[in-house]
Structures are given as C-alpha cells and as structure tokens.
C-alpha positions in Angstrom: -19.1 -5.0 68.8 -15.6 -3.4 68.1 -14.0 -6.0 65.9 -10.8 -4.5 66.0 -10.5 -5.4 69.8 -12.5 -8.4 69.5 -11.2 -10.9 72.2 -12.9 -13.7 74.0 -12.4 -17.0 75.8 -13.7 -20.4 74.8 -13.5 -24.2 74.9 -12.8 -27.1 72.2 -14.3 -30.0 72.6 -12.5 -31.7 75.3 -12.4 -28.7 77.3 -9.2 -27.1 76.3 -9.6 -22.9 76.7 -8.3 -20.7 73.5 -8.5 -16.9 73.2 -10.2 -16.1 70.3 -9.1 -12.1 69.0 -8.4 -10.4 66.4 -5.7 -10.4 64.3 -2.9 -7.9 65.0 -0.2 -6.7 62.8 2.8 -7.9 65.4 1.2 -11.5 64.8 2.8 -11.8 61.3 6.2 -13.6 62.5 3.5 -16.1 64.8 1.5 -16.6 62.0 4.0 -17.4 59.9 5.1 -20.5 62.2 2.3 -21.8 62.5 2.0 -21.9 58.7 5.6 -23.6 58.5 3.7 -26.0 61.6 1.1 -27.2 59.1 1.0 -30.2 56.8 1.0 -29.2 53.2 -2.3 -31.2 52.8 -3.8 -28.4 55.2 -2.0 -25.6 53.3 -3.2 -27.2 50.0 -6.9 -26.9 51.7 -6.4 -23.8 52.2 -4.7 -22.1 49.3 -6.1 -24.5 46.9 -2.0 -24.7 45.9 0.8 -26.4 47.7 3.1 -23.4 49.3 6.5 -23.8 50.2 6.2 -20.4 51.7 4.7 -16.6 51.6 6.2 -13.7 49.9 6.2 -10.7 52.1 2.9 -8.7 49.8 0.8 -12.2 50.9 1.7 -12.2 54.5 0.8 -8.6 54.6 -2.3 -8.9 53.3 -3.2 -11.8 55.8 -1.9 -9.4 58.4 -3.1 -5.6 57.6 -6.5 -6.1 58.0 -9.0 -2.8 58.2 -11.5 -4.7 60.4 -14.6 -3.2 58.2 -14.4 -5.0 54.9 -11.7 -7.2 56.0 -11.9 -9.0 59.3 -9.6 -11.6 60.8 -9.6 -13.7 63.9 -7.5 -15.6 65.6 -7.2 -18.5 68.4 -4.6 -18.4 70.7 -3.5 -22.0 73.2 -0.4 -22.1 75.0 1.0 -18.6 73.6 0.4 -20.1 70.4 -1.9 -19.1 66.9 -3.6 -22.6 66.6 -6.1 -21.6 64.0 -7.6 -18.8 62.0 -10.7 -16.9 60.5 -11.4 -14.5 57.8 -14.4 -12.9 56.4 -13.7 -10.3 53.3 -16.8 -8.3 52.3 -17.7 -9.4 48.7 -20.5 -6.4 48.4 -23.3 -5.0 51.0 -24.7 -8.1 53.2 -22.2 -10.4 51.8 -18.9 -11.6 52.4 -16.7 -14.6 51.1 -15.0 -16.3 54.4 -11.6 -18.8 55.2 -11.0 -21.1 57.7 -7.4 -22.7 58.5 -6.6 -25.1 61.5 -3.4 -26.1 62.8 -2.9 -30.1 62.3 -2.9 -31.0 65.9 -6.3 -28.9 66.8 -8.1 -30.6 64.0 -11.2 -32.5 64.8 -11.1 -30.7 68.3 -14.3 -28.7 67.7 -11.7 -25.3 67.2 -13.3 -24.3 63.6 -16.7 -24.5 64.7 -15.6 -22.0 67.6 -13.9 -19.4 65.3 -16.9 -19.8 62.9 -19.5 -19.3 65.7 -17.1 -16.0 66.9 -16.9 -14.8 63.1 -20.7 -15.4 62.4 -21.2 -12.9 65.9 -19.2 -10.3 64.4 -20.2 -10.4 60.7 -23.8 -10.6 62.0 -23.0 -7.3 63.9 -21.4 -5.4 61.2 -24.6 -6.1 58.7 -23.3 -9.7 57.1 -26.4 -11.6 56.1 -24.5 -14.2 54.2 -21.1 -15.7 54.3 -19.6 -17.9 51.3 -16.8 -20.2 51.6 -15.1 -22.0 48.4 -13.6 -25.1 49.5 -11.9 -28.2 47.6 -14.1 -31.1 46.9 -11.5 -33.3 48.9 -11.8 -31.1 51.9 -14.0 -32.5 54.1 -13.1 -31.4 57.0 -14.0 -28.1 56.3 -16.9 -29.4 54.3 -18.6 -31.0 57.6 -17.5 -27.6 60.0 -19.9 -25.7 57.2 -22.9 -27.9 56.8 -22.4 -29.0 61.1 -22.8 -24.7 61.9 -26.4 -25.1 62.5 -26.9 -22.5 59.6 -28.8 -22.6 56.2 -26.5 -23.5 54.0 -26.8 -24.4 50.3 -23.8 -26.2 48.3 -22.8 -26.1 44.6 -20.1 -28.0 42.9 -18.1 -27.7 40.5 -14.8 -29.3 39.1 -12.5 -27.0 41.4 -14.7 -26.3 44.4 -17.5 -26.7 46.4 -19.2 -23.4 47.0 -21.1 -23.0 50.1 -23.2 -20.2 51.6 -24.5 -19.8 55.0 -27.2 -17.2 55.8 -26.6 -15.4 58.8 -30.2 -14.0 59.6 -31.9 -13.4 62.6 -32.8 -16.8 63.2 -29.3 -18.2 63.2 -28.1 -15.7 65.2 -30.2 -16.8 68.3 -28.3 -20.4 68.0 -24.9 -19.4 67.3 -23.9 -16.5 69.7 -20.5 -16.9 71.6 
C-alpha cells in the first residue's frame, strides 16, 4: 500500500461519504481553516495548549510529511478537511499517533474511520503498536481508542492518559477498510 497516494472512500455513521487521503503539501492553506473552524476546547485536546494560531515551522511540519516515518491522512466532505490522522514512527514496530475532528463531525463515527484507514497503513508499513497521549478530560478521543476493537492498555498520569493499541495480526482481520 503506497501511503503517499493513499485515497479511499467511506461512510460516517449516518451515511455521509468522506474521502479519506493522504495529506498533501497544497492542503496547508485548507488545513489551516479548518483549524481557525475549530473550538479551542478541540485545539486544547489536541495540542494539549490553547492556540491562537500556527507559526509557519508548525504548519510545515503538519504538512511535509515523508510518508515512511511520518504519515498523515486526511478526510475530505463537501471540498472540505473535516478531520485528520497522524502516525510518527517512535522506533521499529512502533509509532506514537494523533487524532483531530472538526467540531461539527464529532460524534459522527469520522475518528473511528480515519483510525481504521491509519491502522491499514501502519499495519502495512510494519507498525505493530500505535500510542496515543491524550488529556484526561478528553473523552471523546478516550472512547474512539478503547471503542477500535484493538488491545489497548491505558496508563495515567497527572497530564495524560497514555494508550497503546496493538496492531497484530489479529486486529488486522477486524479493522481493514
């Protein structure tokens, strides 16, 4: 599976189709509104900071991925970036992931379709486990890990909740787009 060119159609939950595809470097001016489109409670879930904005080194690095150690989806509805993936590998067989929504495609069922699409391609390129640091208050995000049909395991600690997900064989069979 060529990441790089990575593109596919899917559903949400009540049947809306997105595109999920990778992230291209002429997305940086779309990704950037729908950044400015989100609440800063979503940014702050995010970034674990509240962002008034981007300087132009972050957006690059969001943007100018190599799509071997650092691969990036998006989904696309109605010409729009409603929501985004990220997997950056950590070491061999292991990568750290991140997972941003748009507001209004919350609760829609649209991160467990990016994660499933990630999951394929990390699977592919040799990811055996994924691991996502997310704020205690984020629940959301919390529920989209432990709902993936994976093997997770949890830890806490004051600042975050980390969470792994095994990507073996066995989840692969359940979670292919």
């Amino acid at each position: 599976m060529d990441a790089a060119s990575y593109s596919a159609r899917d559903v949400v939950r009540d049947g809306t189709p997105v595109e999920i595809r990778a992230l291209c470097p002429s997305d940086r001016e779309e990704m950037q509104r729908t950044l400015g489109r989100m609440s800063m409670d979503s940014i702050v879930h995010r970034f674990f900071s509240p962002r008034a904005g981007f300087s132009d080194a972050e957006v690059a690095r969001f943007v100018d991925v190599d799509f071997i150690g650092h691969v990036a989806l998006v989904a696309i509805a109605d010409g729009q970036i409603v929501g985004g993936c990220r997997y950056i590998v950590l070491s061999p067989g292991r990568a750290e992931m991140a997972c941003a929504v748009e507001d209004r495609w919350q609760g829609r069922g649209l991160g467990s379709v990016l994660l499933r699409h990630l999951g394929a391609i990390a699977r592919d390129a040799g990811i055996r486990e994924v691991i996502a640091e997310v704020m205690p208050g984020n629940q959301g995000m919390l529920r989209l890990l432990r709902s993936s049909g994976l093997p997770t395991i949890s830890e806490r600690d004051p600042d975050a909740v980390h969470v792994t997900l095994a990507l073996g064989d066995a989840a692969a069979a359940r979670s292919r787009p």
